[in-house]
C-alpha positions as CSV (number, residue, x, y, z in Angstrom):
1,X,-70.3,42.1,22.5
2,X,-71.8,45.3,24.7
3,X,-71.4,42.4,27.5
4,X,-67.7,41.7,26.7
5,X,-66.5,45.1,26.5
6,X,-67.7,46.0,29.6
7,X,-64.8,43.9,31.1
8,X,-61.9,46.3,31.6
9,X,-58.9,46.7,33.7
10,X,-61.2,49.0,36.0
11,X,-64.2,46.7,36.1
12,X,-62.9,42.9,35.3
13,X,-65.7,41.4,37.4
14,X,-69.3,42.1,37.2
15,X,-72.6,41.1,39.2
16,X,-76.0,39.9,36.9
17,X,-77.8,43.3,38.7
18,X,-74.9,45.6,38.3
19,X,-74.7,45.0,34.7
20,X,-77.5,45.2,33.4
21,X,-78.0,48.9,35.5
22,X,-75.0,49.0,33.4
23,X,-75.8,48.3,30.5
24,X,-79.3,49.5,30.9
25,X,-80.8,45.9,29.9
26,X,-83.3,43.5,31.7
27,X,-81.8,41.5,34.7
28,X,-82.9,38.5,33.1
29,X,-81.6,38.8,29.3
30,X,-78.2,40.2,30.8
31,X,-78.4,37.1,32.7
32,X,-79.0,34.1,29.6
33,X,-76.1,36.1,27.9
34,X,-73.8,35.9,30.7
35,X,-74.9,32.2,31.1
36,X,-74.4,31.3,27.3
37,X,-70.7,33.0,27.2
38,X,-69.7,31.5,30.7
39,X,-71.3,27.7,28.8
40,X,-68.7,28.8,25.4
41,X,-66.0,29.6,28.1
42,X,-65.5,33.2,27.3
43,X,-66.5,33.6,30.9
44,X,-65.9,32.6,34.5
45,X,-68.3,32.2,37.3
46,X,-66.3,33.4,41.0
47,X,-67.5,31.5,44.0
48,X,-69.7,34.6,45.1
49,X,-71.3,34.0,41.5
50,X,-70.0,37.3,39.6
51,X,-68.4,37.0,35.8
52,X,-65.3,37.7,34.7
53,X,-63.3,37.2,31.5
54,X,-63.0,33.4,31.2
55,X,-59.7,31.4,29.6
56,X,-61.8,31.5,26.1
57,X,-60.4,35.2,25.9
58,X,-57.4,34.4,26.2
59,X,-57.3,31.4,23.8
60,X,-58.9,34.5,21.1
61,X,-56.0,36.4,21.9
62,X,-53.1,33.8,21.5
63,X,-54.8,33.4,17.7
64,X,-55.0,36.7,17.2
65,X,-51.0,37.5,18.4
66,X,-50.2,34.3,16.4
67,X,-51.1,35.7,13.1
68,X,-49.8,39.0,14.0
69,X,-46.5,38.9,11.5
70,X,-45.3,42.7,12.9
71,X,-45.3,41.4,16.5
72,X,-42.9,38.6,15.4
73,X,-40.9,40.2,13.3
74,X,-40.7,42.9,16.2
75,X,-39.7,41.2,19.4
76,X,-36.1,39.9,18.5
77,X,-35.3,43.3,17.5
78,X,-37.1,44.9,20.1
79,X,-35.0,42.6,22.6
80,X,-31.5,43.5,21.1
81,X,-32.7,47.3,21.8
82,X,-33.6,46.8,25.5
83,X,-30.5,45.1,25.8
84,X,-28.4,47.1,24.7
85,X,-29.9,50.6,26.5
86,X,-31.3,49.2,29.4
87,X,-34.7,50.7,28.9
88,X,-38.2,50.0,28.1
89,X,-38.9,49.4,24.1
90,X,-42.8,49.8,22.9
91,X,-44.2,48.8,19.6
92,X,-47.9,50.7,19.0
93,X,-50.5,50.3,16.7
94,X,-52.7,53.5,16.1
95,X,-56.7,52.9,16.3
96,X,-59.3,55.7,16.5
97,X,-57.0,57.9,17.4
98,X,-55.4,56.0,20.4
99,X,-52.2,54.0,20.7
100,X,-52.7,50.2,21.2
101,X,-49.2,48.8,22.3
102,X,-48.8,45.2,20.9
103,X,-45.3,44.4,22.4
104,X,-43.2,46.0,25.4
105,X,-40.0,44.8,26.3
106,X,-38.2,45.6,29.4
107,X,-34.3,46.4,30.3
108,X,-32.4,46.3,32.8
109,X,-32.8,49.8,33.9
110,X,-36.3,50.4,33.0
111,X,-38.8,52.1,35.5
112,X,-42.3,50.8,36.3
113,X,-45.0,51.8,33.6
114,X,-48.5,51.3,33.3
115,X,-48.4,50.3,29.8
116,X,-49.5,46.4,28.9
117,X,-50.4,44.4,26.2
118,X,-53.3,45.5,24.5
119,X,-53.7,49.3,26.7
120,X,-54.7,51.9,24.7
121,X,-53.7,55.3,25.6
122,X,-54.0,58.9,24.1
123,X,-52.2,58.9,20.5
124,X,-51.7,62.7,21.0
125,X,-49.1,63.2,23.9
126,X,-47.2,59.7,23.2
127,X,-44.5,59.3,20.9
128,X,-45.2,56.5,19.3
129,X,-48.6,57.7,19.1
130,X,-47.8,60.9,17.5
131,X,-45.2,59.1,14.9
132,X,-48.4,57.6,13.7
133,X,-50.9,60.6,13.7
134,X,-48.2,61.9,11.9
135,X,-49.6,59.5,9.1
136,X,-53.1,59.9,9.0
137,X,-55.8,62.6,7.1
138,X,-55.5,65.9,8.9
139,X,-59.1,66.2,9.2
140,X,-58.7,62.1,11.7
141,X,-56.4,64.4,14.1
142,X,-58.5,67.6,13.5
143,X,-61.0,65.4,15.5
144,X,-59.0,64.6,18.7
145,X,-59.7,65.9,22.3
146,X,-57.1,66.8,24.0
147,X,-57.0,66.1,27.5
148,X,-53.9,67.1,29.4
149,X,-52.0,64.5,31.0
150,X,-49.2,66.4,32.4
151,X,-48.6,70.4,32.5
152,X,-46.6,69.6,28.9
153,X,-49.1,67.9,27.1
154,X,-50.3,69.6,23.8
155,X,-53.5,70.5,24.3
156,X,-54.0,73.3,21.1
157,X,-54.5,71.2,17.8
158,X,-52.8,74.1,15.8
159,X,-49.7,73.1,18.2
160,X,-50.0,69.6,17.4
161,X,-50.9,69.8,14.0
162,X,-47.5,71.7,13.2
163,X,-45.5,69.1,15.2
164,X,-46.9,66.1,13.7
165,X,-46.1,68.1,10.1
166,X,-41.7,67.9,11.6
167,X,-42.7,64.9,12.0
168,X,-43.7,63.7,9.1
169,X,-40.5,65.4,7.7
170,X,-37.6,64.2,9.8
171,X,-38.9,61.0,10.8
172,X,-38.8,61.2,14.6
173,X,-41.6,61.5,17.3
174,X,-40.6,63.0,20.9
175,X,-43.0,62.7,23.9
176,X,-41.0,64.9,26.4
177,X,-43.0,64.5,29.4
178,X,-46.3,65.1,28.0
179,X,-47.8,61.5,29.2
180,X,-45.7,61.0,32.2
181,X,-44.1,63.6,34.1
182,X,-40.3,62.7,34.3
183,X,-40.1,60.4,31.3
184,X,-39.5,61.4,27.7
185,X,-39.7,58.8,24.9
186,X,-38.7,59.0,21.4
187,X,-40.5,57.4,18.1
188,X,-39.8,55.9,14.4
189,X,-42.4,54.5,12.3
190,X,-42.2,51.1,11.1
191,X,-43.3,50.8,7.7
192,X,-44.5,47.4,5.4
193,X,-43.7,47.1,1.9
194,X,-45.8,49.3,0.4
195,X,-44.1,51.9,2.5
196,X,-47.1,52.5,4.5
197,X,-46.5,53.2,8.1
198,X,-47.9,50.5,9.8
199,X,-47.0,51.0,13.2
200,X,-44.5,52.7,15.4
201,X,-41.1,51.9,17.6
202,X,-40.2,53.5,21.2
203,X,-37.7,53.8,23.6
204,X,-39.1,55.3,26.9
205,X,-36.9,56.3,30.0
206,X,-36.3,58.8,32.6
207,X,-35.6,62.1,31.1
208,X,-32.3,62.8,33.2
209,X,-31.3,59.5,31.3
210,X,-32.8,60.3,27.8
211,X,-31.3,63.8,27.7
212,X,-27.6,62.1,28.3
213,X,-28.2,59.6,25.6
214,X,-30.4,61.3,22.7
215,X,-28.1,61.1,20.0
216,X,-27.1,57.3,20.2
217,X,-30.1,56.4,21.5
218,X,-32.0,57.8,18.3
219,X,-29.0,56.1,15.8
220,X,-29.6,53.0,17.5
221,X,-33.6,53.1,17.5
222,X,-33.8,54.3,13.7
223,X,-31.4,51.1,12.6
224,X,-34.4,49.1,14.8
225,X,-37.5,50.5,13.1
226,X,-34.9,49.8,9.3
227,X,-34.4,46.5,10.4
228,X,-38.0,45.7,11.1
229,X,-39.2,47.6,8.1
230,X,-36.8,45.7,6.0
231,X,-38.1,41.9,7.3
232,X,-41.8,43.6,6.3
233,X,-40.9,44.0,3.2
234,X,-39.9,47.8,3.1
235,X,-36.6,48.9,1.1
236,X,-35.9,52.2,0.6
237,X,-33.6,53.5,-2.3
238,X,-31.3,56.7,-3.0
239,X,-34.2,57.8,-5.1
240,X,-37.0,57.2,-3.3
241,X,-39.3,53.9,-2.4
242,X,-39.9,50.6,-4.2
243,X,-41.6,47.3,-3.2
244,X,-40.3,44.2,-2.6
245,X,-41.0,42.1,-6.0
């Protein structure tokens, strides 16, 4: 496993030497165990004979997306939001204190991001992110560092703790250029139907564009996050919550 996860977006190929300096192991037990996953096709051998990560991986990963129900569940409505705004729609998982974004769909207008399947970044200065901190034990968030991304970025955990507190009141998650300078996204949790929060929706756009479309923007991506919450299971009543059955 130490071997796997030292295949990243900054180092997807790896030489026997350089990875067991790496991982601080002999050259030649590095080298069986690159062997035996490049024989179970979890790896690749390059024609200059380095590793990377083989089809194998991927196959793992189509199993794993295929059981995901949220991700299915997800898309369509994801797709009908992108459509309609033009704009880039996330859905985010929360692990260890970091985002992991499961889906992205793109609009028409969207600008270039980073974000992929399967990246992880900084829960704290995201809005989906902070949608689902907004979720978890005080004393998970009481443990997070916070780097600064941008010159907005929260970086005082009082700060955050307070925000994360109106958010867990009204609902709604903001990131107002606290990840990316220029773009502001906004956040609603998706919830299963227990009525735990489960994961969280986004719209992310330029801010010149955000700031003229807040209010139907957020109308449009709370009936999202209702709709997906509903085919999870979730229904919420005039008095409060129930499960389905």
């Amino acid at each position: 496993m130490e071997v796997l996860m030292s295949f990243t977006m900054e180092n997807s190929e790896w030489g026997v030497r350089e990875l067991a300096n790496h991982l601080g192991y002999p050259r030649s037990t590095v080298q069986m165990l690159l062997k035996t996953l490049k024989d179970t096709g979890l790896l690749i051998q390059t024609p200059n004979r380095r590793y990377r990560l083989g089809w194998g991986v991927f196959e793992l990963a189509g199993v794993f997306l295929a059981q995901l129900e949220l991700r299915r569940v997800a898309l369509p409505v994801m797709k009908k939001l992108a459509d309609a705004i033009g704009e880039i729609v996330h859905l985010g998982v929360l692990d260890d204190g970091q985002v992991i974004y499961v889906e992205k769909v793109e609009g028409s207008k969207s600008i270039p991001l980073i974000t992929r399947l399967g990246l992880r970044y900084p829960a704290y200065c995201t809005a989906v992110g902070k949608v689902l901190l907004a979720h978890v034990r005080e004393e998970q968030t009481m443990k997070l560092d916070l780097v600064p991304m941008t010159s907005e970025t929260i970086v005082d955990i009082r700060t955050l703790q307070e925000e994360l507190a109106q958010i867990r009141s009204k609902g709604i998650a903001y990131d107002r250029e606290e990840a990316v300078s220029g773009l502001t996204c906004i956040a609603v949790p998706i919830r299963d139907f227990t009525g735990e929060v489960i994961a969280g929706i986004s719209i992310s756009a330029p801010t010149i564009r955000f700031k003229q479309r807040e209010k139907q923007w957020t109308e449009m991506i709370i009936k999202a996050s209702k709709e997906i919450s509903s085919e999870m299971g979730f229904f919420r009543k005039a008095a409060g919550y129930r499960k389905n059955g």
